[in-house]
C-alpha positions in Angstrom: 17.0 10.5 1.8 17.1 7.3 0.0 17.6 4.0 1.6 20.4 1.5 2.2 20.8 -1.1 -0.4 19.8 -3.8 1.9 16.6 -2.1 2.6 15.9 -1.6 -1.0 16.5 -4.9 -1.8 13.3 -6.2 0.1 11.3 -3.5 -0.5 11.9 -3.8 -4.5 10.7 -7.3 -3.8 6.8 -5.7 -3.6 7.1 -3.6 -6.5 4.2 -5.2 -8.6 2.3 -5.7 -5.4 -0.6 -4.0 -5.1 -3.2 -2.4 -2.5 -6.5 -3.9 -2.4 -9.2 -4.2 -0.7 -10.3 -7.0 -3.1 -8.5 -10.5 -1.3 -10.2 -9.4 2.3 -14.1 -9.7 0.7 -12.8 -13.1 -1.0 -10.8 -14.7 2.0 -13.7 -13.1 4.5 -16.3 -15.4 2.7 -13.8 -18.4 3.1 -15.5 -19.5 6.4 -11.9 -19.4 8.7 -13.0 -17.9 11.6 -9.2 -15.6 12.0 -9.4 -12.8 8.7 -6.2 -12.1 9.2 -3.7 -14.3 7.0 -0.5 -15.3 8.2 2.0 -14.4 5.6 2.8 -18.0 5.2 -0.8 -18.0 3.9 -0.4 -14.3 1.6 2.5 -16.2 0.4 0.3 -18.9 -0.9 -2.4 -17.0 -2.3 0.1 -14.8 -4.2 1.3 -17.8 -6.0 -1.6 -19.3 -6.5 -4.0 -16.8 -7.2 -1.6 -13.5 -8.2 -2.7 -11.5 -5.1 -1.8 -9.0 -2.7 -3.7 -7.6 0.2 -4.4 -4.3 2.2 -2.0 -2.0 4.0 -2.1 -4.4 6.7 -1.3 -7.9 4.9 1.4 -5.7 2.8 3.0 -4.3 6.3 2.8 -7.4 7.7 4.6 -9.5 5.0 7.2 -6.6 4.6 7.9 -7.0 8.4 8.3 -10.7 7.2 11.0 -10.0 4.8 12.6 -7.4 6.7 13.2 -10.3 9.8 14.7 -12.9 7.2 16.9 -10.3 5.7 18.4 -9.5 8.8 17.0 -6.1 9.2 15.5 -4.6 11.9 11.9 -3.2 11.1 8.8 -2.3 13.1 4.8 -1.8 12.7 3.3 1.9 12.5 -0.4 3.3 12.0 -2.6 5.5 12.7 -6.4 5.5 13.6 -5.8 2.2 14.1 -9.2 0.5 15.1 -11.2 2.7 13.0 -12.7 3.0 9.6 -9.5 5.3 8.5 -6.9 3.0 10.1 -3.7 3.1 8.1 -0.1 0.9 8.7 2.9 0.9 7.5 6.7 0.1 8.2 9.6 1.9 9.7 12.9 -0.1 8.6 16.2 0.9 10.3 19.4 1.0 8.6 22.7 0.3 9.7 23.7 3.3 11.4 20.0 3.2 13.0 18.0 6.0 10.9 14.6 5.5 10.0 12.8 5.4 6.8 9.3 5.2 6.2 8.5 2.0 4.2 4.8 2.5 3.0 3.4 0.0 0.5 0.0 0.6 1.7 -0.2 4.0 -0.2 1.9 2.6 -2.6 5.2 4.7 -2.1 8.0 3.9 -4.8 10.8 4.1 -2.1 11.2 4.3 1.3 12.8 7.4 2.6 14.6 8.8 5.5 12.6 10.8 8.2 15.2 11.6 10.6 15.6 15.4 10.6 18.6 15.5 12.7 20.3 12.9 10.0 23.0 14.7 7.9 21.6 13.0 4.9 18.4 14.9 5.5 17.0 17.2 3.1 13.6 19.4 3.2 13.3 19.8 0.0 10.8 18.6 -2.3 11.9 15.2 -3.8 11.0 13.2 -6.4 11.4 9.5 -7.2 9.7 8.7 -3.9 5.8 8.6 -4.6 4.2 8.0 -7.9 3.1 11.4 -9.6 4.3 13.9 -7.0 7.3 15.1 -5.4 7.7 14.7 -1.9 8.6 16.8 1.7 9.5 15.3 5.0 9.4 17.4 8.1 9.4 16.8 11.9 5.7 17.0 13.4 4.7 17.1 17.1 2.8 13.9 16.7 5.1 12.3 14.3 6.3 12.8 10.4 4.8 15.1 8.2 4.6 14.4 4.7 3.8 16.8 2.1 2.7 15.7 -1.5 3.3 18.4 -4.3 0.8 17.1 -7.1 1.5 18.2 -11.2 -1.6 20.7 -10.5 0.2 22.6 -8.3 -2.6 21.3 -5.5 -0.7 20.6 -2.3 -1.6 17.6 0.5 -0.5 16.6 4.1 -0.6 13.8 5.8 0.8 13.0 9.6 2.1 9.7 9.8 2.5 8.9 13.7 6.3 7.0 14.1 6.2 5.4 17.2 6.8 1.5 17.1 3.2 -0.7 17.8 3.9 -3.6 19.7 2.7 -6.5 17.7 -0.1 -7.8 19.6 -1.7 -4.4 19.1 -0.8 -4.2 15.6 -2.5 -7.7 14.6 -5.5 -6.8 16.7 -5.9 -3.9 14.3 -5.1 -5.7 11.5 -7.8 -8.6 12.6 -10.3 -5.8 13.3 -9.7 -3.6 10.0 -10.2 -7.4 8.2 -13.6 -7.5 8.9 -14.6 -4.4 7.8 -16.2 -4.7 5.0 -17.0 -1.4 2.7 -19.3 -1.0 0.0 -17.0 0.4 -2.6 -14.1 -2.3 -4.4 -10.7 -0.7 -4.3 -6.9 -1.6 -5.6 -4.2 0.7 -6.3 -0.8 -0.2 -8.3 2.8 0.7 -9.8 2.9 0.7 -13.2 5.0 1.7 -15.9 4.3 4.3 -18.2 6.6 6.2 -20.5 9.6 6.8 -18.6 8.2 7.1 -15.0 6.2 4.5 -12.6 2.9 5.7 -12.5 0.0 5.0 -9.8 -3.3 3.2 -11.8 -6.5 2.8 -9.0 -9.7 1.3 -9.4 -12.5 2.6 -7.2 -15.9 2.2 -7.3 -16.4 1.2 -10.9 -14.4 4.3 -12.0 -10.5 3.9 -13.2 -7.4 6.2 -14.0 -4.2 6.7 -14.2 -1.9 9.4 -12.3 1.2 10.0 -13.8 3.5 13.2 -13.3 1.8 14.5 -16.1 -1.7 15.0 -14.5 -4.4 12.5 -14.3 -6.0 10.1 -17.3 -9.0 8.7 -16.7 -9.5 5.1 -18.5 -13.3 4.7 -20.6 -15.7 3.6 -18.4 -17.1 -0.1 -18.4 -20.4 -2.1 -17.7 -20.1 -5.8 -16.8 -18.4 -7.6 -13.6 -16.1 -9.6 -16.9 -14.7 -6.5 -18.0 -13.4 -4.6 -15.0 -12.1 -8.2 -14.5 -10.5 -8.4 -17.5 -8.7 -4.8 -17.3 -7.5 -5.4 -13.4 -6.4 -8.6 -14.3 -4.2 -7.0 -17.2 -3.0 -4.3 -14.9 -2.3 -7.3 -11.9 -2.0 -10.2 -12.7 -5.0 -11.1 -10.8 -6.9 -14.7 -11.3 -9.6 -13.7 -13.5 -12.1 -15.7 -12.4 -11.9 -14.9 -8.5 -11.9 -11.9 -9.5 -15.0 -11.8 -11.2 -16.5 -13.4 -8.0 -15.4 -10.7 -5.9 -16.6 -8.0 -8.1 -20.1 -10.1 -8.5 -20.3 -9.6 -4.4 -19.0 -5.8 -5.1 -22.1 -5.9 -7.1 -25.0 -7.5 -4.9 -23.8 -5.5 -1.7 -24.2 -2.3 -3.6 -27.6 -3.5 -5.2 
């Protein structure tokens, strides 16, 4: 179930990338009338500023990699267009099976979703997503993933497979730029003890999931705080993130 090496070695290439919602309200108020970046673009913000992007910017710069590396990868989503729209990557390794390369839900390795593959397994697997083990199975409309969590809870979610041509896919991605919600979000990796753990702020709230069960972190008041704490956890440029939690702020006012 676990990828190629040369797969692995451009996806390990995001692991201290996070999902945020947090560079789309800064780049939106930048006055360029296209809200989609070009990776050439991500590429300069990340140096420059520490940042990352949504599930789009992060499909699209792994898509990026993928090409230079040599291997061949396309787009996927789902609800594409909508409020809910989701996208990832399928990468393809050298004996052409698929594995699901999600960095927009913050997956810690891709993994194989060809049933008929003889290096398929149904069980549940570990190692794959922070703080739960794992299932693949076929699905009429797709893959089916199920997430066993510490509590016992179990989730699903259908992740449709077929390729998106890429004019479709940027469309999306220009259309799911401009949608601005209320509510600041960003989810990373992070170490903690001997596991990588998932750490999300949303909504002024913060925790940590670990295999362990869920830790919630002590709540905090000002805009320079949660600044300072997602800047310890990121890497983030303090200060422009402090003026995109100010416009969290005022929007919500």
């Amino acid at each position: 179930m676990i990828a190629s090496d040369s797969i692995l070695n451009t996806w390990n290439r995001f692991n201290d990338f996070p999902m945020e919602t947090l560079t789309k309200v800064w780049f939106y108020h930048q006055g360029s009338v296209k809200k989609q970046r070009d990776v050439s673009l991500m590429r300069e913000h990340r140096e420059q500023f520490g940042m990352s992007g949504n599930c789009f910017d992060l499909a699209l710069w792994l898509l990026d990699e993928f090409k230079r590396d040599g291997i061949e990868a396309y787009p996927i989503g789902h609800n594409l267009g909508t409020e809910e729209a989701h996208a990832a990557v399928i990468a393809l390794n050298e004996k052409g099976e698929r594995f699901l390369c999600d960095l927009g839900d913050q997956w810690l390795n891709p993994i194989l979703i060809d049933t008929q593959s003889p290096d398929y397994s149904n069980e549940k697997l570990d190692g794959f997503f922070p703080a739960a083990g794992v299932q693949v199975q076929a699905h009429a409309e797709g893959t089916e993933i199920l997430y066993h969590r510490p509590n016992g809870k179990v989730s699903k979610q259908v992740f449709q497979t077929e390729r998106i041509e890429m004019d479709t896919f940027l469309k999306a991605a220009e259309h799911s730029q401009h949608m601005i919600k209320n509510h600041p979000l960003l989810e990373c990796r992070i170490p903690y003890q001997s596991e990588t753990a998932h750490w999300e702020f949303y909504n002024w709230e913060s925790f940590l999931s670990t295999t362990k069960g869920l830790m919630k972190d002590s709540k905090l008041e000002t805009v320079s705080e949660w600044a300072e704490r997602i800047h310890g956890k990121t890497g983030y440029n303090e200060a422009i993130l402090i003026e995109i939690l100010k416009h969290y702020r005022s929007i919500q006012a």
